[in-house]
C-alpha positions as CSV (number, residue, x, y, z in Angstrom):
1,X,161.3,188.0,-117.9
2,X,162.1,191.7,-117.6
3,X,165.6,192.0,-116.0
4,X,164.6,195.5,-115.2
5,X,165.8,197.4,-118.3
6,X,163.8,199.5,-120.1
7,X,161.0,198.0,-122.4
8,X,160.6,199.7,-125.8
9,X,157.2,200.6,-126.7
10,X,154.5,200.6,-124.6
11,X,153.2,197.9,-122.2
12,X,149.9,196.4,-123.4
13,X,146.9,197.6,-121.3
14,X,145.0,194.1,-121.0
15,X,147.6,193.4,-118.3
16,X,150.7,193.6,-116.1
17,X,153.6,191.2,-116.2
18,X,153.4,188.6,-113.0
19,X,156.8,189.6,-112.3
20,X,158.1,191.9,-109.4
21,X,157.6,196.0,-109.5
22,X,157.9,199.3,-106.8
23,X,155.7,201.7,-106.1
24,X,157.2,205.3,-107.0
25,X,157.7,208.7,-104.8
26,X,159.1,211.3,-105.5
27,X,162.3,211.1,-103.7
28,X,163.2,208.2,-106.2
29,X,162.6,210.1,-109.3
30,X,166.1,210.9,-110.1
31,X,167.6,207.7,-109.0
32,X,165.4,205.8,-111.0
33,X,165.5,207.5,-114.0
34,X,169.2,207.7,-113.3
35,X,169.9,203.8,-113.2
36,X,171.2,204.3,-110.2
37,X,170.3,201.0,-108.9
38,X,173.2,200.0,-106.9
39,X,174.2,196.2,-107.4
40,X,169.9,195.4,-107.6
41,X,168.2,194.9,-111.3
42,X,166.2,197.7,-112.0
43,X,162.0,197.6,-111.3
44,X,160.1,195.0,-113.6
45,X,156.9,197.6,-114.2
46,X,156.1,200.7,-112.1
47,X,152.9,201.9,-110.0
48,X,152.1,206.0,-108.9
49,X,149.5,207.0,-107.2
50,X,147.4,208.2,-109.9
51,X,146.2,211.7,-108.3
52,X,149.6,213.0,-107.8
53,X,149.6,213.4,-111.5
54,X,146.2,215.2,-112.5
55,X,146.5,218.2,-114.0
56,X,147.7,219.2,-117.4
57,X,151.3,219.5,-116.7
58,X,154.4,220.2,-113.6
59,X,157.0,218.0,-113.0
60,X,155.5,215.1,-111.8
61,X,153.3,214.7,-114.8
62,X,157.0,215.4,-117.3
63,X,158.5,212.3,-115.0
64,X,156.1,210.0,-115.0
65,X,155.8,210.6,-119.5
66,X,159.8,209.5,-119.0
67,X,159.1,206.5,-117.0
68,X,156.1,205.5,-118.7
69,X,158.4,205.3,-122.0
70,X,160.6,202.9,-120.2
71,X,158.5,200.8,-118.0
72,X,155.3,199.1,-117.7
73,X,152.9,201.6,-115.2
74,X,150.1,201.0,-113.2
75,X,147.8,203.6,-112.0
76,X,146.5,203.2,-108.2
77,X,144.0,205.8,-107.0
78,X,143.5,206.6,-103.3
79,X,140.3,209.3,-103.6
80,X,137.8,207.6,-105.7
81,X,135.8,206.7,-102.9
82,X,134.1,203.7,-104.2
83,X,132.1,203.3,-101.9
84,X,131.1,207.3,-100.9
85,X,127.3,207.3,-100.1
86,X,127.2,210.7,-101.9
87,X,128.1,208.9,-105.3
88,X,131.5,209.4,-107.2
89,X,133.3,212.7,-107.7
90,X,132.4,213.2,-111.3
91,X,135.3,215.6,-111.7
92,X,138.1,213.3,-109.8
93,X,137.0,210.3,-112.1
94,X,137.4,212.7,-115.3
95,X,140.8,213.8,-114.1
96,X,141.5,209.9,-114.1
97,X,140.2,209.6,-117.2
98,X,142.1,212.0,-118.9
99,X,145.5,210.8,-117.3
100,X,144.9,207.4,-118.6
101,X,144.2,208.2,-121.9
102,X,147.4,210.1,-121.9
103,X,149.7,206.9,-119.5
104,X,147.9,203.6,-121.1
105,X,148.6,202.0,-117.8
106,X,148.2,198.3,-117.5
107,X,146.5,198.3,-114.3
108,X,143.9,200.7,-112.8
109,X,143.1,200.2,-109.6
110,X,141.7,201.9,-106.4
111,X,140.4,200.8,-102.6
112,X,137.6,199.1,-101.6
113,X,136.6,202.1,-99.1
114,X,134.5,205.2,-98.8
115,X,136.7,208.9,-98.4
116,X,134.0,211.3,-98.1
117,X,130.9,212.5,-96.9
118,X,128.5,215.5,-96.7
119,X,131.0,217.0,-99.1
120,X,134.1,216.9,-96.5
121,X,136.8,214.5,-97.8
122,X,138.9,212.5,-95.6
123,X,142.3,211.8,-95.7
124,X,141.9,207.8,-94.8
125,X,140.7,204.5,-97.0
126,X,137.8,204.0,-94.6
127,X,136.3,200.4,-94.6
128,X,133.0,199.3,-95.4
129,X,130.4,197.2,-93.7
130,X,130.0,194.3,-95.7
131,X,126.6,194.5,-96.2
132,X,124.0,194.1,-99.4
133,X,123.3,197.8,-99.2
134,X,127.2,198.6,-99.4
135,X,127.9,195.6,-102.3
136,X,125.4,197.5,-104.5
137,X,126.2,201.1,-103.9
138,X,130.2,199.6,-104.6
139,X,129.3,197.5,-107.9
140,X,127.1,200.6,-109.3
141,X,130.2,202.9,-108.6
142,X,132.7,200.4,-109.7
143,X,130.7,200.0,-113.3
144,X,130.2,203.9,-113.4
145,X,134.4,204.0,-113.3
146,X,134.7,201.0,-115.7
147,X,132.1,202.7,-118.3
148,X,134.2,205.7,-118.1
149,X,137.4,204.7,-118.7
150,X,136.8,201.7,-121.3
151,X,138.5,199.1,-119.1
152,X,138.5,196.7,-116.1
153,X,138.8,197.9,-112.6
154,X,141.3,196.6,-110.0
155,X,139.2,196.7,-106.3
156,X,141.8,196.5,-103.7
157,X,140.9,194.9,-100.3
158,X,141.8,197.3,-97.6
159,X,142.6,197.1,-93.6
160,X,140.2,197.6,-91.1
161,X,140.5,198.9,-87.1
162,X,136.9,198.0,-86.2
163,X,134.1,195.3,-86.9
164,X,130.8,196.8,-88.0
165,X,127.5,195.0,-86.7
166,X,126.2,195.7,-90.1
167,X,128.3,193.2,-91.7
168,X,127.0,190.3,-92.8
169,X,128.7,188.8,-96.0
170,X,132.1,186.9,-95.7
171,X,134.1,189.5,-96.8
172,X,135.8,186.6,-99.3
173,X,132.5,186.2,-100.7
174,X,131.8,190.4,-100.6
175,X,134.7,190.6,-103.1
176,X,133.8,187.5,-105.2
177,X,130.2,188.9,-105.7
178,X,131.7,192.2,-106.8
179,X,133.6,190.3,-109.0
180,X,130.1,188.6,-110.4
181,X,128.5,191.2,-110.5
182,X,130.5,193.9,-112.3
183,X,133.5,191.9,-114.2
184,X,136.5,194.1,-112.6
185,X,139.4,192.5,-111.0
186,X,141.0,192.2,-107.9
187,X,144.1,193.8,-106.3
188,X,145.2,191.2,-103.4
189,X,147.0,193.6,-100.7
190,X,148.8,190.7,-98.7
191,X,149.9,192.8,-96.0
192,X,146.0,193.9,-95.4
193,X,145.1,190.6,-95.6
194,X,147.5,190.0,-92.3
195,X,146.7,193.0,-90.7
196,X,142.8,192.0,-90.4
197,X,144.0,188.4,-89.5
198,X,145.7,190.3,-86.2
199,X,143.6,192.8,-85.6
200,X,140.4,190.4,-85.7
201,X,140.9,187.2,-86.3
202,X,140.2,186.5,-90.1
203,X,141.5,183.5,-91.9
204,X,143.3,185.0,-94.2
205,X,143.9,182.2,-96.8
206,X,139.6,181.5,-96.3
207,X,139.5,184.7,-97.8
208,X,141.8,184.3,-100.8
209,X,140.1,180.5,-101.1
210,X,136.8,182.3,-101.7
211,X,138.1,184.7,-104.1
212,X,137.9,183.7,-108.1
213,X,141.5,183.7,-108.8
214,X,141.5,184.7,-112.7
215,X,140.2,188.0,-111.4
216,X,143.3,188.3,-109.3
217,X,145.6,191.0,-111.2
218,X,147.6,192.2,-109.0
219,X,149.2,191.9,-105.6
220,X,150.6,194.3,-102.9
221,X,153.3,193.8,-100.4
222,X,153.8,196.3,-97.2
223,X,155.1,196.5,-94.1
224,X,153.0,198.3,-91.4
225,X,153.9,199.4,-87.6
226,X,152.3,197.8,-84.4
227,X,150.9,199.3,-81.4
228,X,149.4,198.6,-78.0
229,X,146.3,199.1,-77.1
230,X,144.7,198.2,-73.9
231,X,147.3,195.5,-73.6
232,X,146.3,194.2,-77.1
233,X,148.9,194.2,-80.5
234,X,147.2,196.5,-83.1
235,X,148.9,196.2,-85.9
236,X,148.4,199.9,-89.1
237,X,149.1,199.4,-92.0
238,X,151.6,202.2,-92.1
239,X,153.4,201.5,-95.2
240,X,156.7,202.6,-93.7
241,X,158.6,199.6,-92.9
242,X,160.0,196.3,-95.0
243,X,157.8,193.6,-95.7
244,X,158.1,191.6,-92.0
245,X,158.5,187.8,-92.5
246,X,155.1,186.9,-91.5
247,X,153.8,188.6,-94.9
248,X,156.2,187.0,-96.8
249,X,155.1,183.7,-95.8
250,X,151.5,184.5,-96.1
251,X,152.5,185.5,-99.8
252,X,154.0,182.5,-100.5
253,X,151.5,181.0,-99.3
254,X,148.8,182.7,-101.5
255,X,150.8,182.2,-104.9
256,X,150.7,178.6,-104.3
257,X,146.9,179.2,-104.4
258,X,146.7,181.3,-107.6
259,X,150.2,180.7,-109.3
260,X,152.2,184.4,-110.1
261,X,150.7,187.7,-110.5
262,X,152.2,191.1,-110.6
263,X,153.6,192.0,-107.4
264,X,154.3,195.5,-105.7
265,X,156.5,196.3,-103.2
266,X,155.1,199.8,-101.7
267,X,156.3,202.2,-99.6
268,X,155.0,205.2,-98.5
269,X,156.8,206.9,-96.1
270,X,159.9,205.9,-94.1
271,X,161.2,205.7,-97.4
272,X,164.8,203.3,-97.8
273,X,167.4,204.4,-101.3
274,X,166.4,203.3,-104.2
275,X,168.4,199.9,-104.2
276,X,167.1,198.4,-100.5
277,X,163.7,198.8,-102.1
278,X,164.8,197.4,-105.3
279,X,166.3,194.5,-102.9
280,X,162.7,194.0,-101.4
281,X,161.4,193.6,-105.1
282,X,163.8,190.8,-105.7
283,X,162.8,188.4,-103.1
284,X,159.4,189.1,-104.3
285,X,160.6,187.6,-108.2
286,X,162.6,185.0,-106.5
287,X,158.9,184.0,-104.1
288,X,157.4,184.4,-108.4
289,X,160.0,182.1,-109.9
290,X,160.0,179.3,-107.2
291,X,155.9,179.3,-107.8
292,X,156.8,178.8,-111.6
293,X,159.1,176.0,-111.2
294,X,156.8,174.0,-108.5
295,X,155.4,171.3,-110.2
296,X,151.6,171.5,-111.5
């Protein structure tokens, strides 16, 4: 297991280690590339948000070519728009192309969402209605992206704030088809997966039981904030808060289902030092290693 030193040489692109990693922002560059990780390991692998590095050069792009030569890195888009009526943005998926040949990440992945329309992009993962119309515009898209870059897709499942009538496929069974369909993976956001089960009732381990777990790469872990509305707990998935105690049971939870996968930690906003994130990332190994030791 990585202890959270640096790898040498570069992490193979079929995959990601199941072990714990953090998302990285900008106002963790130096500390990270510092060491300056308090009394915490450092980060088992890394994920950026892949288009805050397009672009042929800047400072982002010289930081991320020093982490990269240290740690496993995962790319994770926000603005593809899988699922954009218009069709993909041919000139944001050939920016992604080019930063991947340059990275060799070991996980791509974006949102199962549309971002724009009519031209005018939005600044929001905007939910889909599961629907047979919407599952072949996404797997069309989805092998448009894989063609392109030469390599397996990670679809993330996203939170939702409304129900559409349109919907009519399990959204388990949405993803699963995908899967069928197209051959990408899956990226299993947890803390969406709770935020739903609020919000509207969905089961959330119905969903994961309907999922084909090989396709499972990758897992996110959040924390969101909670509102009422109308006398009702809405709960966004905000990304600016630790990972709450309900998540962390629902994760557990899900590994005994599909054994250990990679697991992020991400934070957006609200952002803690360097170490109280690195902290979050070691309950998430110790949840990883107590999965390994169960007995089959």
């Amino acid at each position: 297991m990585n202890d959270g030193a640096p790898v040498s040489g570069r992490q193979s692109a079929a995959s990601m280690p199941a072990i714990a990693g953090i998302g990285l922002r900008g106002d963790h560059y130096e500390a990270l590339l510092a060491g300056d990780f308090g009394d915490q390991a450092g980060p088992g692998w890394v994920e950026v948000h892949s288009e805050n590095y397009f672009g042929d050069g800047g400072r982002p792009l010289a930081v991320l070519d020093r982490v990269r030569a240290h740690w496993p890195v995962s790319l994770h888009g926000v603005g593809l728009g899988l699922g954009n009526a218009d069709g993909l943005d041919r000139g944001h998926l050939a920016r992604l192309q080019a930063l991947v040949a340059r990275v060799e990440p070991g996980w791509v992945s974006e949102h199962l969402c549309w971002t724009a329309a009519g031209g005018q992009h939005l600044n929001d993962l905007l939910p889909l209605p599961m629907s047979e119309e919407a599952l072949a515009l996404v797997c069309r898209h989805v092998q448009q992206v894989q063609e392109a870059l030469g390599r397996p897709l990670l679809v993330e499942n996203v939170s939702r704030y409304l129900d559409f009538a349109a919907s009519v496929i399990p959204e388990g069974e949405f993803l699963a088809e995908l899967v069928a369909r197209t051959g990408c993976g899956l990226l299993l956001d947890v803390n969406n997966l709770y935020v739903n089960h609020v919000n509207h009732g969905d089961d959330p381990l119905a969903i994961v039981a309907a999922l084909p777990a090989a396709a499972i790469g990758e897992i996110h872990l959040a924390g969101h904030s909670r509102r009422e509305v109308r006398g009702q707990a809405l709960l966004i998935d905000t990304h600016d808060a630790p990972v709450c105690a309900e998540v962390w049971a629902l994760y557990r939870q899900v590994l005994a289902r599909i054994g250990p996968r990679a697991t992020l930690i991400e934070r957006d906003s609200a952002l803690p030092p360097l170490p109280q994130l690195l902290a979050e990332a070691a309950i998430a190994d110790a949840c990883l290693g107590a999965c390994r030791d169960e007995p089959a």
